[in-house]
N, C-alpha and C positions, 0 to 999 in steps of 0.2 A: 623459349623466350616468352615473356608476359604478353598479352593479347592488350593488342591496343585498344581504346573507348573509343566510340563512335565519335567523331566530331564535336558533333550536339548534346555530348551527354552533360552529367551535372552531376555532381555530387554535394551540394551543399544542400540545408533545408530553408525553409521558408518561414519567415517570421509573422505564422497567420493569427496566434491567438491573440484576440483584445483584453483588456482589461476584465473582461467580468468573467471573460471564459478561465482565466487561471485561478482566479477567484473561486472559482464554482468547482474547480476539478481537485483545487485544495481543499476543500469544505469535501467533496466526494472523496476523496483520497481519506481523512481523518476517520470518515463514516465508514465500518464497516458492517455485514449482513448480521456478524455477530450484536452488535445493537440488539437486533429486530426482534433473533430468532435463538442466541444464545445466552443473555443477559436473564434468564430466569433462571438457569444453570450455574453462572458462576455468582450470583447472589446467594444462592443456597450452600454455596461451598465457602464463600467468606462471608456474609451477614453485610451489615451496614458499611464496614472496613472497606467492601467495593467503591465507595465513593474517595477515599482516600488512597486506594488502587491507582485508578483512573486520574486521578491530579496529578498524583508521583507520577505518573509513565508520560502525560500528557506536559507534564512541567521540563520534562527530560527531553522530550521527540521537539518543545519547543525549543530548549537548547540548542540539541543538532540541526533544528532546520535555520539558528540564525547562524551557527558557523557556514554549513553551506548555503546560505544565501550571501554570507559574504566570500564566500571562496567563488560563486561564480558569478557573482558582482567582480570581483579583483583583477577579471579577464574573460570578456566576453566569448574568446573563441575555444571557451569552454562550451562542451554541448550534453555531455554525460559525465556522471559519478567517474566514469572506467578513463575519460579523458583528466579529469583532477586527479587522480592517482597516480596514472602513469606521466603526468610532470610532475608531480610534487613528491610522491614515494618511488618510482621508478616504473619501466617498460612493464615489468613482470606482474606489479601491483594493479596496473591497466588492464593486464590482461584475465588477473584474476577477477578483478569485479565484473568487469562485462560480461565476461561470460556467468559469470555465479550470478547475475541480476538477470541476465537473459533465459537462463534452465530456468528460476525460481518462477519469472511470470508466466512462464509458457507451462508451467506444472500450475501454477494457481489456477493460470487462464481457463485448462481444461477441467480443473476441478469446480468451477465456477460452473461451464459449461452441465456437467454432470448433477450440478445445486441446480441447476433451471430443469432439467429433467425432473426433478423431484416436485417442484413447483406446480411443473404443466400438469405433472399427474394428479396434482390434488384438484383439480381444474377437471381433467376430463381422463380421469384413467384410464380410458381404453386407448387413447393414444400410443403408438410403440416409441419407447425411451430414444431411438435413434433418430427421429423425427424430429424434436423438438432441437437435439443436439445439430443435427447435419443444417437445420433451418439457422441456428444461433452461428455457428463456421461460417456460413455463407456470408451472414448477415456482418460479423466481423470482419471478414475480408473486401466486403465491398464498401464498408464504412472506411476501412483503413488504406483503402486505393484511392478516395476522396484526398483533396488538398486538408491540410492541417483544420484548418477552421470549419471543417465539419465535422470532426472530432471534437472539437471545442464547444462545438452546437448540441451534440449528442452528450455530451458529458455536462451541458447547462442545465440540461432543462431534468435529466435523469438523474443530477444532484440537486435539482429545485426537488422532485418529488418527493426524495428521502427528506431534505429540512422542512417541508410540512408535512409531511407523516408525524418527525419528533417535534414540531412545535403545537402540530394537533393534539398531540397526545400530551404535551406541557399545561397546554391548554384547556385540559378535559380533567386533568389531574386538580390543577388549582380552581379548576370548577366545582370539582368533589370536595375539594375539601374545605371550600368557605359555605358551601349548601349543607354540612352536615351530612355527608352522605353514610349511609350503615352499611357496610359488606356482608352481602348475603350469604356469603360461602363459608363465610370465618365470623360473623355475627358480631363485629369491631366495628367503632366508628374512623372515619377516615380523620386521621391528625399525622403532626411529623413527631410525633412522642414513641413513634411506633421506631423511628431509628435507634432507641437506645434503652427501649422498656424488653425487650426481648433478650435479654445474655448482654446487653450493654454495646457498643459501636464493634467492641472485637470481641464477637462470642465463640469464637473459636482458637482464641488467643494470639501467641506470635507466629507460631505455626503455619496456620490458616492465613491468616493474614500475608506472610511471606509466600507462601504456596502462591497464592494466589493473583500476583506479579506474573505469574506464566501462564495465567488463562488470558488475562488482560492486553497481557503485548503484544497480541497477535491482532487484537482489535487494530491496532495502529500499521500495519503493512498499507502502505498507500500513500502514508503522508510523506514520503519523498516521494511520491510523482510530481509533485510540484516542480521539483529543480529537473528532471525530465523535459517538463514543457516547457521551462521556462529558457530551451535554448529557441522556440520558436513561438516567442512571447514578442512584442510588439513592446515597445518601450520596457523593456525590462528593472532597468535602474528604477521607474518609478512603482513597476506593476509587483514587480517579485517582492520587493520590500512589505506592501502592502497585504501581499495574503500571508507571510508567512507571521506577521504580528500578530493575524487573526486568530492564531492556531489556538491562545490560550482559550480566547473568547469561544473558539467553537467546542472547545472539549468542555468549557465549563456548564454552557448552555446546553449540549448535545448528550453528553454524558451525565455530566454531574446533574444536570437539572432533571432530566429524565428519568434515571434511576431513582432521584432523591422522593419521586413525587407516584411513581410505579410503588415505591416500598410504604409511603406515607397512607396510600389507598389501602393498601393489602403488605398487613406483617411478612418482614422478605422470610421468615420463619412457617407462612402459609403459602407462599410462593410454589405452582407446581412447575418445577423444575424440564420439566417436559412439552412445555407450554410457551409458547412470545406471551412474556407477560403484558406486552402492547397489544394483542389483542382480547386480552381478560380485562385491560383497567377501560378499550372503546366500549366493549360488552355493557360494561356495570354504566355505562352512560345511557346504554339505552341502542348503542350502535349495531344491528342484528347483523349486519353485514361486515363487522370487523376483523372476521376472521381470511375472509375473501380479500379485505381490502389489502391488508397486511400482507397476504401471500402475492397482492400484486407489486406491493412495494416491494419485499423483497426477490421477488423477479425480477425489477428492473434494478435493483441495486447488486445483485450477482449480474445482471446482462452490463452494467457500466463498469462493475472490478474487472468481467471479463475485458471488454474492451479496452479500458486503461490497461491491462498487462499486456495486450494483445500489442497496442500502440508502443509501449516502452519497451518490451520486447525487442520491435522490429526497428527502433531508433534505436536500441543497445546495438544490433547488428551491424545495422548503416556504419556506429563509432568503428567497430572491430574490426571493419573490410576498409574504412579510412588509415586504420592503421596496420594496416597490413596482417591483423590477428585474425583474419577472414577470406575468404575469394575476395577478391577487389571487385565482383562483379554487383556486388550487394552494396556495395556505397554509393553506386550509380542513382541518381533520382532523376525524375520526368520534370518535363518543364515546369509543374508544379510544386516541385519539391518535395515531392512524393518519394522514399527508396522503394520503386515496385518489387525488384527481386529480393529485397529483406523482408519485404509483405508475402512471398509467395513461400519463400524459405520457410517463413514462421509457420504456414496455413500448414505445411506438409507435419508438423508434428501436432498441430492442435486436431487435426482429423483424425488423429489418434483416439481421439474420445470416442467413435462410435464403433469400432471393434471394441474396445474397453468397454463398453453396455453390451455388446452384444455376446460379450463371453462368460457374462452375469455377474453374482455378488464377489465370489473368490479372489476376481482379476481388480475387483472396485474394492474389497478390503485391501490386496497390496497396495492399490492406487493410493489408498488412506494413509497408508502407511507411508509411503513416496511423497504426498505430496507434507508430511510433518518436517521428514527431512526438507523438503525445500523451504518450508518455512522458518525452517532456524540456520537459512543460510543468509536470511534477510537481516540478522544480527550481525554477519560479517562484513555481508555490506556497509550497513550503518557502523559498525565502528571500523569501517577501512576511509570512510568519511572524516570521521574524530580523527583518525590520524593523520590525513591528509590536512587538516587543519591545525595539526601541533608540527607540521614541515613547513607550511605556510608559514607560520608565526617567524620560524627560525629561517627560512629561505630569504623571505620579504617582508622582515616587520618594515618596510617604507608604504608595500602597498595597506600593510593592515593601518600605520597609522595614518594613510591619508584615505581610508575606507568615510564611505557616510554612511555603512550599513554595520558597523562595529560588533563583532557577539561582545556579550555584556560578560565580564570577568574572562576575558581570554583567555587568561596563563592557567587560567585554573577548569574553566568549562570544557572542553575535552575528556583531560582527566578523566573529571566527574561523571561523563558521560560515559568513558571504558568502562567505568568501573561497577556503574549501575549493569552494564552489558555482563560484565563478568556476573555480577551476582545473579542477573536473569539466566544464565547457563546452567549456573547453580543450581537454579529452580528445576527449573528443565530436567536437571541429571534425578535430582530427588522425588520426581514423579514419576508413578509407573506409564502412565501413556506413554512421554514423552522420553524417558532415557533409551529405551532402545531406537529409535529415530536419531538421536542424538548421538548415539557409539556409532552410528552409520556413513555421518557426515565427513570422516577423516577420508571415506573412501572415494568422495568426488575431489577432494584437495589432491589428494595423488594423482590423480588419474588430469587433475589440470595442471599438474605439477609437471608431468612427463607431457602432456598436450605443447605447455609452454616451452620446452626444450626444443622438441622439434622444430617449433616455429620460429624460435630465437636462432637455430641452425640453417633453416630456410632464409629467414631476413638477412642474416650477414654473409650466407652463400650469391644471394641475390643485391648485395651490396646495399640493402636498403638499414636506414640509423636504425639505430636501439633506443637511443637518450636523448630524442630531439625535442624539443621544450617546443611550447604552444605559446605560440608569440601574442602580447597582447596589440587587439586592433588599433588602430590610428583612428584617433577622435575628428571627427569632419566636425568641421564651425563652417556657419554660413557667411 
């Protein structure tokens, strides 16, 4: 017989973020370390074509983010990705995303974890790599036992850092370039003539250019955290709408203005690939400390990716023990609205990270390899979303037509959006990093596939639904 809940328990969360904190976590979520410390690498693989990369993927991730802002505008007692699917595509589709969003961040999580390792060492390499690791677990788990809105605090002010990092650096760019600056390393002066005097915007042709689709998409893992927080968002109908409009504005400014003005200083053809070219173009300003500053930035911007998977994580869990895809004992939250044992559930695989230092480089190549596969599970996620929004469309075009959050071209945005997914897989398969990570991924489908049976066999032995619809709330008027 099921173990009855204490009295006092709770299982529902707490609507602690305000207004600016989902704001700031979407802006954090769009941002990722790749910016800081990868963008001089995949410039040198596609040339100028990187700026029209990043609009395509960015123009695409805004599409999806207005279908699910209106899928969980349409019914508030939506809380996660894994709850819109298992009403709109069925039980099984629920169970497949939660848990395929829950393995991927808690694989990010620790890999994040392991980028701060490398951090601290440039900082003070005598320090032992478990240190720094076992201090960042700690540090995660006692932030995430915190009520929501200090998650929301920590994810403010650690996505304030990264936006003036990239607007200092916007800022130091179009400095150079109205003062005439001369690059000392490449003996060029600084202009934007440098995006198309070098082999022209695609100097590596269609090729390159399409390759180059699957360095870039990984940039964008984060930007659905937004619909994550936004079940415990604080006026949501006004708040959610508002950051996710922002999305274009922050990749154009973030991305595109950055790169545009990084390549305009220094030909992306002089570019050393091995190098944050954000701390080459503070350099040339005069900034002697830029290389320090940057490895601080992105420390804290691996310490916040950590913590957002760490958080969505352990709210994907809370979903799967409400629905009985879990112990039920993990749905359970503290009067705060805290789910402590999905916090403590998570911690036990994220301390995984300091055996994994501790067995050296060998067990941290697999790791590399492990954590690709979970990155190209974040594709399925996102288009198990696209889908749930073309069952939406056919379920309840009443609630889509009386949405005030409408995706724009609906009958067709979806589609659009599988379809760019499919060709990114494409990419994916025609690289060598990435296609054996990618032959990989069938093998966690199976293995959720007979997961789901079992459980499907436990719920209806235990008499609990399969297909029970998530009612939309009753609107209180004063």
């Amino acid at each position: 017989m099921a173990r009855q809940a204490p009295a006092d328990a709770h299982d529902g969360l707490e609507r602690g973020l305000s207004n600016r904190h989902l704001q700031l976590i979407a802006i954090g979520g769009a941002i990722g370390t790749g910016l800081f410390l990868g963008s001089g690498k995949v410039i040198s693989l596609t040339g100028p074509s990187v700026l029209f990369i990043y609009a395509g993927i960015g123009c695409m991730m805004f599409l999806l983010m207005r279908a699910l802002g209106e899928l969980l505008l349409s019914n508030l007692n939506y809380k996660t990705f894994g709850d819109i699917a298992k009403d709109l595509i069925g039980p099984w589709a629920g169970f497949f995303v939660s848990w395929t969003y829950w393995v991927t961040w808690i694989v990010i999580c620790i890999a994040d974890i392991i980028a701060i390792t490398s951090y601290v060492a440039y900082i003070n390499a005598d320090i032992p790599n478990w240190v720094p690791a076992l201090i960042t677990a700690a540090v995660l788990v006692i932030l995430n036992l915190q009520p929501v809105k200090f998650f929301g605090e920590f994810e403010f002010w650690f996505s304030l850092i990264k936006i003036v990092a990239i607007l200092a650096l916007i800022g130091t760019g179009v400095f150079l370039l109205v003062s005439g600056f001369t690059n000392p390393d490449t003996g060029t002066a600084a202009s934007l003539t440098h995006l198309w005097e070098h082999g022209g915007l695609f100097p590596f042709g269609a090729s390159g250019f399409l390759l180059g689709f699957q360095l870039g998409i990984f940039s964008f893992i984060g930007v659905e955290l937004v619909g994550t927080a936004a079940a415990e968002t604080k006026d949501p109908e006004h708040n959610l709408p508002r950051a996710i409009n922002s999305i274009v504005v922050r990749v154009l400014i973030f991305y595109i203005g950055a790169l545009t003005v990084i390549m305009a200083i220094t030909p992306w053809n002089k570019l050393d690939p091995d190098q944050s070219p954000f701390v080459t173009t503070f350099a040339y300003a005069g900034f002697a400390a830029a290389a320090f500053a940057i490895n601080l930035v992105v420390l804290t911007s691996a310490a916040s990716s950590a913590n957002s998977g760490f958080y969505s994580g352990t709210r994907m869990m809370h979903s799967l023990a409400r629905d009985g895809h879990a112990p039920r004992g993990f749905a359970l939250t503290d009067a705060r609205g805290v789910p402590r044992r999905a916090v403590f559930f998570s911690t036990v695989f994220v301390l995984s990270v300091v055996p994994i230092l501790l067995l050296g480089d060998s067990v941290i190549e697999a790791f590399t390899f492990v954590t690709s596969v979970a990155s190209t599970f974040i594709i399925f996620v996102w288009s198990m979303i696209a889908i749930s929004f073309i069952c939406y469309l056919r379920k309840h075009p009443d609630r889509h037509a009386s949405s005030k959050f409408r995706t724009p071209l609906a009958r067709v945005t979806p589609w659009l959006v599988l379809g760019f997914f499919a060709f990114i897989l494409v990419t994916l398969a025609l690289a060598d990093d990435t296609r054996l990570p990618l032959m990989f991924t069938p093998i966690w489908f199976v293995a959720i596939a007979i997961a789901w049976q079992v459980t499907k066999r436990r719920l209806v032995r235990n008499g609990q639904p399969l297909t029970a619809t998530i009612d939309i709330p009753e609107r209180v008027t004063d």
